[in-house]
Backbone as CSV, one residue per row, in Angstrom:
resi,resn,N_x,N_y,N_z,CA_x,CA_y,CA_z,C_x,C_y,C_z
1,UNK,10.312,0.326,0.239,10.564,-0.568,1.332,9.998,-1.930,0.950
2,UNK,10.919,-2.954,1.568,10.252,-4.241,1.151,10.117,-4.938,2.617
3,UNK,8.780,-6.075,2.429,9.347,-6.398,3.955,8.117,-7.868,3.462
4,UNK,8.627,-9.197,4.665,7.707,-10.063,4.205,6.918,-9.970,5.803
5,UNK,5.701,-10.363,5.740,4.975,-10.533,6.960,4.850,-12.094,7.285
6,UNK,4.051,-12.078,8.532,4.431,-13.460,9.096,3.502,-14.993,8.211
7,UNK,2.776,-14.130,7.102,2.106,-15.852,6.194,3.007,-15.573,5.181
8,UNK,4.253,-14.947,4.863,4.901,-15.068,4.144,4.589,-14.152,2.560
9,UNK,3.815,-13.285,2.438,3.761,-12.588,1.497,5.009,-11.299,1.576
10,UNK,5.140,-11.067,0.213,5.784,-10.223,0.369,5.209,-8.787,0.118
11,UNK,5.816,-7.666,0.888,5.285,-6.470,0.539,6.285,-5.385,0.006
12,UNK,5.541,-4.808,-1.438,6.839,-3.670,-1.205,5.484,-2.324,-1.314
13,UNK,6.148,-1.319,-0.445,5.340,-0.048,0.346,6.369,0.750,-0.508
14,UNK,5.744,2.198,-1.588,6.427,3.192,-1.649,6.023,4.402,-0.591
15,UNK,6.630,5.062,-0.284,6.213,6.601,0.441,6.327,7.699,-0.220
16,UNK,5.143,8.531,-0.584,5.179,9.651,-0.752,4.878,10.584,0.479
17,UNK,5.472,11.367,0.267,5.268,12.341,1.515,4.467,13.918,1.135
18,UNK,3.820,14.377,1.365,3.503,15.538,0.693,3.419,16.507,1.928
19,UNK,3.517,17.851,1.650,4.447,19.069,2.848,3.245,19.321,3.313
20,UNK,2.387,20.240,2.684,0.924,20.243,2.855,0.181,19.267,3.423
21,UNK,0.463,17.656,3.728,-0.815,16.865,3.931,-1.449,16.711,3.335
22,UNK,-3.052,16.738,4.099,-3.905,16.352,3.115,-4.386,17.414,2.267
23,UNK,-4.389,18.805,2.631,-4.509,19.826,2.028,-3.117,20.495,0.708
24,UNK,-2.004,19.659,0.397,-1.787,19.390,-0.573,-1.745,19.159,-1.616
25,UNK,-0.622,18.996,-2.611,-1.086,18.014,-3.725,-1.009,16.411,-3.195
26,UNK,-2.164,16.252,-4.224,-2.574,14.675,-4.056,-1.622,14.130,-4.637
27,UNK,-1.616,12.889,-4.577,-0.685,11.206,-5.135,-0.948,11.344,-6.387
28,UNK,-0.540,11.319,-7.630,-1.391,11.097,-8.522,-1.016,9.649,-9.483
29,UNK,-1.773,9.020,-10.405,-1.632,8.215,-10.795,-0.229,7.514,-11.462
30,UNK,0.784,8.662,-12.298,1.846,8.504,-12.774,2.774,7.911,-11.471
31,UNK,2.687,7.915,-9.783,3.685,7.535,-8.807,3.071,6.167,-8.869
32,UNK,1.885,5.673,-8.927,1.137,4.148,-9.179,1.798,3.305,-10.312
33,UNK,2.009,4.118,-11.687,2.528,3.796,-13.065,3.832,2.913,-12.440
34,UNK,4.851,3.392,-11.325,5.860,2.943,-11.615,5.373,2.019,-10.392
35,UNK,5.157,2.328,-9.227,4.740,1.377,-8.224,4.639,-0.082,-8.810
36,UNK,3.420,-0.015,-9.603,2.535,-1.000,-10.363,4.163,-1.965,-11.440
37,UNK,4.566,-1.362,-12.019,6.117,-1.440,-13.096,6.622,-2.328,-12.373
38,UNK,7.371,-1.744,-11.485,8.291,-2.478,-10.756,7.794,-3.519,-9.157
39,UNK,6.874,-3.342,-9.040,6.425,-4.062,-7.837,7.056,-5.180,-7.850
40,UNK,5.788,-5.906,-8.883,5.803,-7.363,-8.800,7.045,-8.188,-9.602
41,UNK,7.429,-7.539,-10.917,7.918,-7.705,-12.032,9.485,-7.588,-11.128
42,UNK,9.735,-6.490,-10.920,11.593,-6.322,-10.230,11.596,-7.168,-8.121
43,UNK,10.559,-6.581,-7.776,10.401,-7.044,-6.558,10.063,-8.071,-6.144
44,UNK,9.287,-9.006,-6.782,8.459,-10.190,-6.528,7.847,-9.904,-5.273
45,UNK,6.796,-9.047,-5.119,5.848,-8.208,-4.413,4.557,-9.119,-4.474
46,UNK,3.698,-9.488,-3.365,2.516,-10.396,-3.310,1.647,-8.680,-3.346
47,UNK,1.934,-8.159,-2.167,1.066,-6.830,-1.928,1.640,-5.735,-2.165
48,UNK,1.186,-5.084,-3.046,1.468,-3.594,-3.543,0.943,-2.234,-2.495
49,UNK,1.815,-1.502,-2.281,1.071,-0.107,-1.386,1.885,1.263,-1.558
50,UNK,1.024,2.147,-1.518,1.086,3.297,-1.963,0.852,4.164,-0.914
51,UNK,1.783,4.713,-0.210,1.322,5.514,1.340,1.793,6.573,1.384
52,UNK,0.826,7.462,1.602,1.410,9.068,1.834,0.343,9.348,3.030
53,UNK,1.198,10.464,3.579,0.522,11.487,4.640,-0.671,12.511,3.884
54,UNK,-0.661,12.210,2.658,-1.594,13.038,2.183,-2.629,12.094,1.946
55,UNK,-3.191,12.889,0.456,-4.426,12.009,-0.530,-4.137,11.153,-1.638
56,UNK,-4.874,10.729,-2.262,-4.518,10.405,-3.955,-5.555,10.921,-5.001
57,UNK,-5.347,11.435,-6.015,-6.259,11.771,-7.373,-6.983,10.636,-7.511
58,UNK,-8.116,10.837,-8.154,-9.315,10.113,-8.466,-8.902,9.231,-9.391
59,UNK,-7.807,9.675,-10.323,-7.548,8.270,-11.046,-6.496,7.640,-10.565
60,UNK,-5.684,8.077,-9.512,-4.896,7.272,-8.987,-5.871,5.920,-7.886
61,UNK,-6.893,6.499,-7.762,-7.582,5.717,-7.058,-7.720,4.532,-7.964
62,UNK,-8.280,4.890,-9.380,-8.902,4.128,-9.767,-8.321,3.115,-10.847
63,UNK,-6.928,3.963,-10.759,-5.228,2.861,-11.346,-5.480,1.736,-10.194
64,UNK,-5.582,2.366,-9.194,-5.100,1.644,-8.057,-6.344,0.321,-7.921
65,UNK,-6.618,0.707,-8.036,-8.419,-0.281,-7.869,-8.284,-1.434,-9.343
66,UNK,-7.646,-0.776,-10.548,-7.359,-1.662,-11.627,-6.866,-2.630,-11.652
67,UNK,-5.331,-2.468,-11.043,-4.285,-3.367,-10.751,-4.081,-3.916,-9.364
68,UNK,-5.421,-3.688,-8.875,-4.670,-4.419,-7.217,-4.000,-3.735,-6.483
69,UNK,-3.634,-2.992,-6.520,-2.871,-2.152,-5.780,-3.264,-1.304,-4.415
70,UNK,-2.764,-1.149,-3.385,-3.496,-0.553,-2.344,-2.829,0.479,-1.489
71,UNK,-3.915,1.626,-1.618,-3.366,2.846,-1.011,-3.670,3.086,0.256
72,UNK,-2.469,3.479,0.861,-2.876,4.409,2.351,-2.833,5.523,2.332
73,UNK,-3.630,6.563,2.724,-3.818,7.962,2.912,-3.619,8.084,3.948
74,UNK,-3.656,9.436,4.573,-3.134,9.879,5.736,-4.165,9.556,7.117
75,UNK,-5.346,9.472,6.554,-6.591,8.843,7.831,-6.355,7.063,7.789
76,UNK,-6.110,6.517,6.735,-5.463,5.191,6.940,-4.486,4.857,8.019
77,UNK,-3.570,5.632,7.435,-2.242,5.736,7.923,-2.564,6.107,9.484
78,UNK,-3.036,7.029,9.876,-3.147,7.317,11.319,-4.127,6.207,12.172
79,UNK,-5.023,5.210,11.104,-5.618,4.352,11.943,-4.508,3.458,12.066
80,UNK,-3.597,3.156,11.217,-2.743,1.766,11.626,-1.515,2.452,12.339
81,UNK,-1.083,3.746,12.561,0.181,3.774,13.420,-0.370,3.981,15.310
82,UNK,-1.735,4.137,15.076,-2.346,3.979,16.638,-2.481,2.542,17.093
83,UNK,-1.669,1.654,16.000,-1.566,-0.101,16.700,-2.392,-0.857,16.948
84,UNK,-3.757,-0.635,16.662,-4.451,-1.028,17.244,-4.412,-2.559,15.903
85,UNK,-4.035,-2.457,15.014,-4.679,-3.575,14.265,-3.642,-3.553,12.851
86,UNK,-2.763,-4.897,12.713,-2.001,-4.808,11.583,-2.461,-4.337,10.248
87,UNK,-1.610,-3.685,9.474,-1.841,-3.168,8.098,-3.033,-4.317,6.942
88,UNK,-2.116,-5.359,7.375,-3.108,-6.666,6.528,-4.495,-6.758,6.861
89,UNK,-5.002,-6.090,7.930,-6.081,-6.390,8.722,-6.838,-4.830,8.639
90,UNK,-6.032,-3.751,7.361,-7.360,-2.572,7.868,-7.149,-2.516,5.854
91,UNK,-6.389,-3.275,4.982,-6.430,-2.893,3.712,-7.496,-4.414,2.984
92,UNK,-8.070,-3.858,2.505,-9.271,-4.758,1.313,-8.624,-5.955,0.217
93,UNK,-8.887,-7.098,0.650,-8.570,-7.798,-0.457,-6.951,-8.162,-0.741
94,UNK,-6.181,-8.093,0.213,-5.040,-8.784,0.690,-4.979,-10.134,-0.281
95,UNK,-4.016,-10.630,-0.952,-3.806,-11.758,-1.233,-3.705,-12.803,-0.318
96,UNK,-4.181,-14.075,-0.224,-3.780,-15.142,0.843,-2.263,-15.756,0.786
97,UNK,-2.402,-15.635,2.581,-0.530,-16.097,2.774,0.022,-17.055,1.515
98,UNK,1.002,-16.869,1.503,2.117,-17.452,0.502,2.788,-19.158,1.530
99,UNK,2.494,-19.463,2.754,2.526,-20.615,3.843,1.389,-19.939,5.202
100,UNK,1.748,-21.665,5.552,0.639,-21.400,6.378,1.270,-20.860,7.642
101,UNK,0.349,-20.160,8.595,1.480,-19.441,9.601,1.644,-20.447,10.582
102,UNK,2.581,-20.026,11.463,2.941,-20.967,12.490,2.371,-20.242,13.774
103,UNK,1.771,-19.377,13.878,0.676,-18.564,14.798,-0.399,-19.459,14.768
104,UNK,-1.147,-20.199,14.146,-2.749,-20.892,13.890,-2.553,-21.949,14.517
């Protein structure tokens, strides 16, 4: 999924879904490999994300932590679909808007 938000970055979000949850298999680093590939390079992607209803492997974490990249897990995920507070506003280290907003 691609989508731009309102300072103008762009985002592209893959979904993994896993049947199990969090008691599943985890995310593992090789679904990051391509995330990471094609994000920025085919997508022109400001913010990278990686979201499953499940977990991710320890080195997917730590792909993810390499390249910038940012994952939602399934306790993520359930804090931002209860609305209380946009995605940009519960993930670490967001790039700054791409314009300035017309909200400020």
């Amino acid at each position: 999924m691609k989508a731009t938000d309102p300072q103008g970055r762009r985002w592209v979000i893959q979904c993994k879904r896993r049947k199990d949850g969090w008691s599943g298999s985890a995310v593992g680093a090789p679904d990051l490999y391509v995330l990471n590939g094609t994000g920025r390079q085919v997508h022109n992607g400001d913010v990278l994300v990686m979201l499953t209803n499940g977990r991710f492997s320890q080195p997917a974490v730590e792909f993810a932590s390499s390249q910038h990249l940012h994952l939602v897990d399934r306790h993520l995920l359930a804090q931002w679909a209860s609305g209380s507070r946009p995605l940009w506003e519960l993930l670490r280290a967001v790039p700054p808007p791409r314009k300035q907003s017309s909200l400020s």
